[in-house]
N, C-alpha and C positions, 0 to 999 in steps of 0.2 A: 363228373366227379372230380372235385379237387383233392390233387396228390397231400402228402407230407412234404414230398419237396419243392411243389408251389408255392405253401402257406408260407414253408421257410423263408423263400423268394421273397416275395410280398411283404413279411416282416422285416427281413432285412431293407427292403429298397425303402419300406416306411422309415426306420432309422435313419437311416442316412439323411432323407429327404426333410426329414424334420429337424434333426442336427443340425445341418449344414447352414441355416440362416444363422447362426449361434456362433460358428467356427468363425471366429473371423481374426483370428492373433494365433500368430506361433510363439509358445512360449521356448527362450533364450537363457542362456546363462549370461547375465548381463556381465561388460568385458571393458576393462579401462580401456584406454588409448595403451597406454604402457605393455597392458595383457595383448593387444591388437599386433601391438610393433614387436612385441617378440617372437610372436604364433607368423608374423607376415614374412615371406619372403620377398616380398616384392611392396614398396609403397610409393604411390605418386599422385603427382598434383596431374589430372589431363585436363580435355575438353571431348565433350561426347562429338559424334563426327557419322551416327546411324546406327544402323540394327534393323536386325532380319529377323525371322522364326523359324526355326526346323523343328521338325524333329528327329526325336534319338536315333541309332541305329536300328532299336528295334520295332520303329515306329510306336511306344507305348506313351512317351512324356512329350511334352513342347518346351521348347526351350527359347530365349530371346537370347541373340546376339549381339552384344553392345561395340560397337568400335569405338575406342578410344584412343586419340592423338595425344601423346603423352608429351608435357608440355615441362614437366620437370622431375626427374625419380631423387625421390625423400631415401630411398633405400632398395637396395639389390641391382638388380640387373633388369632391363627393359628397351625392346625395341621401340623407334619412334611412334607407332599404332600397335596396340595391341588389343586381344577383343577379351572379354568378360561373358562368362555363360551364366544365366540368372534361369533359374525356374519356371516355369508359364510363359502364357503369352497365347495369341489367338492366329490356327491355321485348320484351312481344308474347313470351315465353319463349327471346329471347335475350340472351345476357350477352358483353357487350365490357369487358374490362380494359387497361388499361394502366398498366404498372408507374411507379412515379415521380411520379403523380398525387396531388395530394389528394384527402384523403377527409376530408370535415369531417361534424362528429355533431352534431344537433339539442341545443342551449343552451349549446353551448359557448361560451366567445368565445376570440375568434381574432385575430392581427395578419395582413395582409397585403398585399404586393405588387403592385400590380392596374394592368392598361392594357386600353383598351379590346379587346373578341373582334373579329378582325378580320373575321368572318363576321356577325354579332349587334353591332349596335352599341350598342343598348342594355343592354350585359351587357359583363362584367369577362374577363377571363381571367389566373392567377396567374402570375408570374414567374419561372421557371426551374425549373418543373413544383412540387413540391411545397418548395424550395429558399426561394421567398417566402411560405409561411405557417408563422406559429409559433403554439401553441397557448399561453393566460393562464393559468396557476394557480397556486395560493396554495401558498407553500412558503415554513415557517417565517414565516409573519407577511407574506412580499415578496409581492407581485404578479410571477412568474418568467414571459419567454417562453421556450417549451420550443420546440425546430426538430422541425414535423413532416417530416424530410425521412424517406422509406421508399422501399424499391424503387429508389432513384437507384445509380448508380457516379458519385461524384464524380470528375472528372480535372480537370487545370490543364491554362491555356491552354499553348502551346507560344510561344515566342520575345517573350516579352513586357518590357518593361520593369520593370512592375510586381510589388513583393514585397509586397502585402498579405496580408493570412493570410486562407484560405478563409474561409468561413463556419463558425462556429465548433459542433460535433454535441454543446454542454455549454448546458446550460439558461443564461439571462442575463437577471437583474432587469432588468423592462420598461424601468423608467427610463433604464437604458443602452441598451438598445437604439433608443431614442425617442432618447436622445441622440445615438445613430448617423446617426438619419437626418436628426437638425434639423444636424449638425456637417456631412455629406455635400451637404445641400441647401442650405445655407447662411442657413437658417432657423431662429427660435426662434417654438414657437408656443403 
């Protein structure tokens, strides 16, 4: 005989299980560079340098570990490596994603966003999921930041005063971008 609280089961695990190909974007409050550099305490140019996977304390999430060699701080305070906690990631043969995350690749370098993890304090966590890190490369002779943003649905705030223009999904020579955030901070450095 099937329970009431089997049937339950069963239609929940059906949701989910049919949903889930669908999930594929977290939606964001889409966030200037300006919005970024004042919400960051911390901003830098590095280069990724590895990453592990744990999990949490209480074994319920996975987490990636990103080491990054900081190669120059745009803003605040930063040891020469420091690590970055990102959401997901695959261990013990289970795999958690979350859509909107960075995913940064061993030697890249990268700009980003960073305030302390508020779980891990001695670890980073990026700003407005992958919204705060843009990825260095060389295009036409520039040092370009490319915005890794993926998986996001950017939206705008509702009822705001402000008319700055999102963050902008077009690559932008570093140098402006670093201008963004010395003009935002009210710093030259």
């Amino acid at each position: 005989m099937v329970t009431l609280q089997r049937c339950v089961g069963y239609l929940v695990v059906s949701l989910l299980v049919s949903t889930t190909e669908y999930a594929s974007a977290s939606v964001v409050v889409a966030q200037t560079v300006e919005q970024m550099a004042l919400e960051a305490q911390v901003v830098v140019e590095a280069r990724v340098r590895g990453q592990h996977v744990e999990w949490d304390r209480r074994h319920q999430r996975i987490f990636t570990i990103t080491k990054l060699e900081v190669l120059e701080v745009w803003f605040g305070q930063a040891s020469s490596v420091i690590e970055v906690r990102t959401l997901g990631g695959q261990l013990d043969g289970i795999a958690m994603s979350v859509s909107g995350t960075p995913h940064f690749r061993d030697g890249e370098e990268v700009v980003v966003f960073l305030s302390p993890d508020a779980e891990e304090k001695m670890q980073y966590r990026v700003l407005g999921l992958s919204q705060g890190m843009f990825r260095v490369e060389e295009r036409d002779e520039i040092r370009t930041a490319v915005p890794a943003v993926h998986g996001l649905i950017r939206t705008s705030r509702r009822n705001t005063s402000s008319r700055s223009e999102a963050l902008p999904l077009t690559s932008t020579p570093l140098s402006i971008l670093r201008g963004q955030v010395e003009t935002a901070r009210g710093t030259t450095f």
